[in-house]
C-alpha positions as CSV (number, residue, x, y, z in Angstrom):
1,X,0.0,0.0,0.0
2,X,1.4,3.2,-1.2
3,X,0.8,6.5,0.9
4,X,-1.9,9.1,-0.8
5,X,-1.2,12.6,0.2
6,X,-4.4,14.3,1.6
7,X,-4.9,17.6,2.4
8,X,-4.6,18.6,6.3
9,X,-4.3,22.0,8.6
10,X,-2.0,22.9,11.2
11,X,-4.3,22.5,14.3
12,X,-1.0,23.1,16.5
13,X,-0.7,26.7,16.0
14,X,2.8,26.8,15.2
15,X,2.3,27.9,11.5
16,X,1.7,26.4,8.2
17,X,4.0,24.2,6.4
18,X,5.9,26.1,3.4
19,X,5.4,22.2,1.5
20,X,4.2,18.9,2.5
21,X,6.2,16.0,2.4
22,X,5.0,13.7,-0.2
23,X,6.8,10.9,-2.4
24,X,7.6,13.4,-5.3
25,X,8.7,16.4,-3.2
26,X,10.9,13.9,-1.5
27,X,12.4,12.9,-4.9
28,X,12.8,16.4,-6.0
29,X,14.1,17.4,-2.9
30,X,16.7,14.7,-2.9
31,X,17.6,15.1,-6.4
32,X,18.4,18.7,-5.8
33,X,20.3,18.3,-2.8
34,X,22.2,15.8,-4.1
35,X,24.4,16.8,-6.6
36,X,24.9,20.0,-5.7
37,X,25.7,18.9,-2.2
38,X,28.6,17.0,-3.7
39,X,29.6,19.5,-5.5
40,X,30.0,22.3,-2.6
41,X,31.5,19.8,-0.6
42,X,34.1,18.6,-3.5
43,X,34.4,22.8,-4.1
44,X,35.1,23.4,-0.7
45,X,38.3,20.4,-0.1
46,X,39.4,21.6,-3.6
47,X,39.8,25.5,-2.0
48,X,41.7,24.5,0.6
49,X,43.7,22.1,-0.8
50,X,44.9,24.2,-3.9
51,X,45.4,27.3,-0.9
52,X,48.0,24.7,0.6
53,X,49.3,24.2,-2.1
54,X,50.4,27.3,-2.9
55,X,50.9,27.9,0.1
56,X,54.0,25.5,0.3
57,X,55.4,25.8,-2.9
58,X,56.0,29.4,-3.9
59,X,58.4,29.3,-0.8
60,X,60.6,26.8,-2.1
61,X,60.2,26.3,-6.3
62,X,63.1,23.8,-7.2
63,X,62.6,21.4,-10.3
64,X,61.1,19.1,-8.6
65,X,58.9,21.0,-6.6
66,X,57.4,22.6,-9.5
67,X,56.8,19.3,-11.0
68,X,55.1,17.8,-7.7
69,X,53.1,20.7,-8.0
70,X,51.9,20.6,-10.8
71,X,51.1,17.0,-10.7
72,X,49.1,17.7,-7.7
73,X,46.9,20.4,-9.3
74,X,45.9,18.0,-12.0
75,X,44.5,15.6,-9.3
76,X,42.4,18.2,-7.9
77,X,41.5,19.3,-11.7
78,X,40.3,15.4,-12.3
79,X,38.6,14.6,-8.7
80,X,36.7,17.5,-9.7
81,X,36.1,16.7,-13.1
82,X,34.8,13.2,-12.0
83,X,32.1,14.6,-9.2
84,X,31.1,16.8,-11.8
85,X,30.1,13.5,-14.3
86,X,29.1,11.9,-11.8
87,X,26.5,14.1,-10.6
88,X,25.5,14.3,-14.4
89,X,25.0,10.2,-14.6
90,X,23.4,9.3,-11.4
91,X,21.3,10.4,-8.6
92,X,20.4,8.8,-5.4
93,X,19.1,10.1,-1.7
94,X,22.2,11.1,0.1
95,X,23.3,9.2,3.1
96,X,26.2,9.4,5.6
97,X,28.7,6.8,3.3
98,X,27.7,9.7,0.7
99,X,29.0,12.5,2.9
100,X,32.1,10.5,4.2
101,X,33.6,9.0,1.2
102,X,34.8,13.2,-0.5
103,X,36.3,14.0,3.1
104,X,38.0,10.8,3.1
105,X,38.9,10.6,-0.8
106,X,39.4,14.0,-1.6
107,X,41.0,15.2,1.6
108,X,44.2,12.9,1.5
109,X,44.8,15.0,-1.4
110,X,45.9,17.8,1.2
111,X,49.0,15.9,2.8
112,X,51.3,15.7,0.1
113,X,50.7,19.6,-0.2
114,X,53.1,19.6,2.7
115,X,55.3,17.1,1.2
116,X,56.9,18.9,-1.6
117,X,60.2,17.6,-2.1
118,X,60.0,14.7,0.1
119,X,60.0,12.3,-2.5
120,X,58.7,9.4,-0.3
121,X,56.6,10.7,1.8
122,X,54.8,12.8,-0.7
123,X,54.8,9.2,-2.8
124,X,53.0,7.5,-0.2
125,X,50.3,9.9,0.4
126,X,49.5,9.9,-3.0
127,X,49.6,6.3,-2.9
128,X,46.9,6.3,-0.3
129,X,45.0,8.6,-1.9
130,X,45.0,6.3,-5.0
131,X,44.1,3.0,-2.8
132,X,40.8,5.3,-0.9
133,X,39.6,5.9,-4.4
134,X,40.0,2.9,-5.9
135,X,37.9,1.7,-2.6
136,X,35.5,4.4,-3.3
137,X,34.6,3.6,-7.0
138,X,34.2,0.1,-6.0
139,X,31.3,1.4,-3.3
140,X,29.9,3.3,-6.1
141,X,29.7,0.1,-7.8
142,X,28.4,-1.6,-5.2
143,X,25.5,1.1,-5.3
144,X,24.7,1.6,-8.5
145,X,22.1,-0.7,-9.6
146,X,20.3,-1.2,-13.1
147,X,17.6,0.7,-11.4
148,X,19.3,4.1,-12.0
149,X,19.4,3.7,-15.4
150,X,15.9,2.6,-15.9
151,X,15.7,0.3,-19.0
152,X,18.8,1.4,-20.4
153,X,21.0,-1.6,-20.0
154,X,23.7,-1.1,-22.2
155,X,24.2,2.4,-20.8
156,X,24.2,0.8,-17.0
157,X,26.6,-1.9,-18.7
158,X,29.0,0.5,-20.1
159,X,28.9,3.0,-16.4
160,X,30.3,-0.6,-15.1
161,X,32.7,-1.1,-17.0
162,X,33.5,2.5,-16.7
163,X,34.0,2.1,-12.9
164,X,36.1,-1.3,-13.4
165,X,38.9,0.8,-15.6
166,X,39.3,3.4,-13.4
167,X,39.4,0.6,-10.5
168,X,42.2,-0.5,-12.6
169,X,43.9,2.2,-13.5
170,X,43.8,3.8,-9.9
171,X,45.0,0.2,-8.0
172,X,48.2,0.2,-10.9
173,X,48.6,3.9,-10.3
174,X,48.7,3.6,-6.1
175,X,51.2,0.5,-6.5
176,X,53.4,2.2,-9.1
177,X,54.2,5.5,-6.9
178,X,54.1,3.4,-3.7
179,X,57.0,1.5,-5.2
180,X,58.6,4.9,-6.3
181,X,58.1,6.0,-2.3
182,X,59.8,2.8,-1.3
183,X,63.0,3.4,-4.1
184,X,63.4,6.6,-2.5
185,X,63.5,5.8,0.9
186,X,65.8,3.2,0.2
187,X,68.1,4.8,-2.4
188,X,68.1,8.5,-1.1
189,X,71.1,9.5,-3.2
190,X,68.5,9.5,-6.6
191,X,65.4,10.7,-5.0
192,X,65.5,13.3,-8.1
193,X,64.6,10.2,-10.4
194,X,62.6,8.2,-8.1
195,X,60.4,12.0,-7.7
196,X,60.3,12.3,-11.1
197,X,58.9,8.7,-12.2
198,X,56.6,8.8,-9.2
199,X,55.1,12.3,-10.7
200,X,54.9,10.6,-14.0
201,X,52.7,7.6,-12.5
202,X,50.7,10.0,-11.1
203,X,50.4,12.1,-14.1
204,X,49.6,8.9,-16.3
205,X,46.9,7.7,-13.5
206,X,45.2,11.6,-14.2
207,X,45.6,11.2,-18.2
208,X,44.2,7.7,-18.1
209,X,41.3,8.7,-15.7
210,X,40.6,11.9,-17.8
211,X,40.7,9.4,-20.9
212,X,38.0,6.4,-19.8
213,X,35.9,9.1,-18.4
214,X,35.7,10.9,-21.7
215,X,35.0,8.4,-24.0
216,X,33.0,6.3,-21.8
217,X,30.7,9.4,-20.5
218,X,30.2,9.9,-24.5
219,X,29.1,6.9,-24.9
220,X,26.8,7.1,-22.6
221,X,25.8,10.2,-23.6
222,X,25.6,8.8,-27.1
223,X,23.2,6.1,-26.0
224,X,20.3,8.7,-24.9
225,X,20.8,10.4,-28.4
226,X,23.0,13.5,-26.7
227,X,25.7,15.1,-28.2
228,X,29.1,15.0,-26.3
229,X,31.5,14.2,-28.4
230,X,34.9,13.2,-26.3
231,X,37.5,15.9,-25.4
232,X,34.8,18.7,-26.8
């Protein structure tokens, strides 16, 4: 049995209701909050992290700095870019998991901020950082039932397989510059080399995230008859 909204008056006297809860103002209030929830919260982590940033590497700009640098400010450019499609693709009533999983993905982005030049410490954070989101993208997995894409199967296939490569590519990515971390601490005499090839992996783990979700989110795109051609 389904509940039937009815009309009713406030016999308490402590004013009228501005709108009554009822299934579809729940859904509309849900899809509403949602997105745009993520993306303040997403916003907000992205402020402060790119602050620190700056913060600690102006003071300080060798080669390798620079490089770290930069490397980090594509991550925050592509955990960006990835709320933003995903809050294009799905929907879903927010819960706590919802709300934990940026603080604990996108704040372990903040560490290696302070980490500039340390070649194996800042390694390692990022490492983590890799491992959380790979462990987040398998809970939006998890989540994501043929349900949120309706009849559209093929699009729900392709949003899978979509989460698998960037499972993939994030797990390679978080073992690659945790071995760079580890070749630095060990061999500190060519940290310059061992920072360098771990900002590569890092850089290849943005291009090949930036990648999937381009041609896979035009595909999918594709699917419901919109235009979004890749890279646009």
């Amino acid at each position: 049995m389904r509940y039937e909204p009815r009309e009713t008056r406030d016999l308490t006297g402590r004013g009228e209701a501005i709108q009554a809860l009822t299934r579809d103002v729940l859904i509309r209030r849900s899809l509403e909050v949602s997105p745009n929830g993520f993306i303040t919260i997403i916003s907000i982590i992205q402020g402060v992290a790119l602050a620190l940033l700056a913060q600690n590497t102006f003071p300080r700009p060798t080669l390798l700095v620079s490089l770290q640098s930069i490397t980090l400010l594509l991550v925050f450019v592509s955990v960006f870019y990835y709320y933003l499609t995903m809050s294009v693709l799905m929907r879903w009533a927010p819960s706590f998991l919802d709300c934990f999983l940026p603080f604990a993905i996108a704040g372990l982005e903040i560490p290696p901020a302070f980490f500039l030049g340390d070649v194996s410490s800042w390694c390692t954070w990022l490492a983590a950082f890799w491992f959380f989101t790979m462990a987040g993208l398998w809970i939006t997995g998890k989540w994501s039932p043929p349900s949120h894409f309706g009849e559209a199967l093929p699009a729900h296939d392709l949003f899978h397989k979509y989460l698998r490569e960037l499972r993939g590519a994030t797990g390679v990515g978080g073992l690659a510059v945790l071995l760079c971390g580890l070749l630095a601490a060990f061999d500190p005499w060519h940290k310059g080399l061992w920072g360098t090839l771990g900002a590569g992996v890092v850089l290849g783990t943005v291009g090949m995230i930036v990648y999937r979700t381009e041609m896979r989110a035009s595909q999918i795109h594709a699917y419901f008859g919109v235009n979004r051609p890749p890279f646009n």
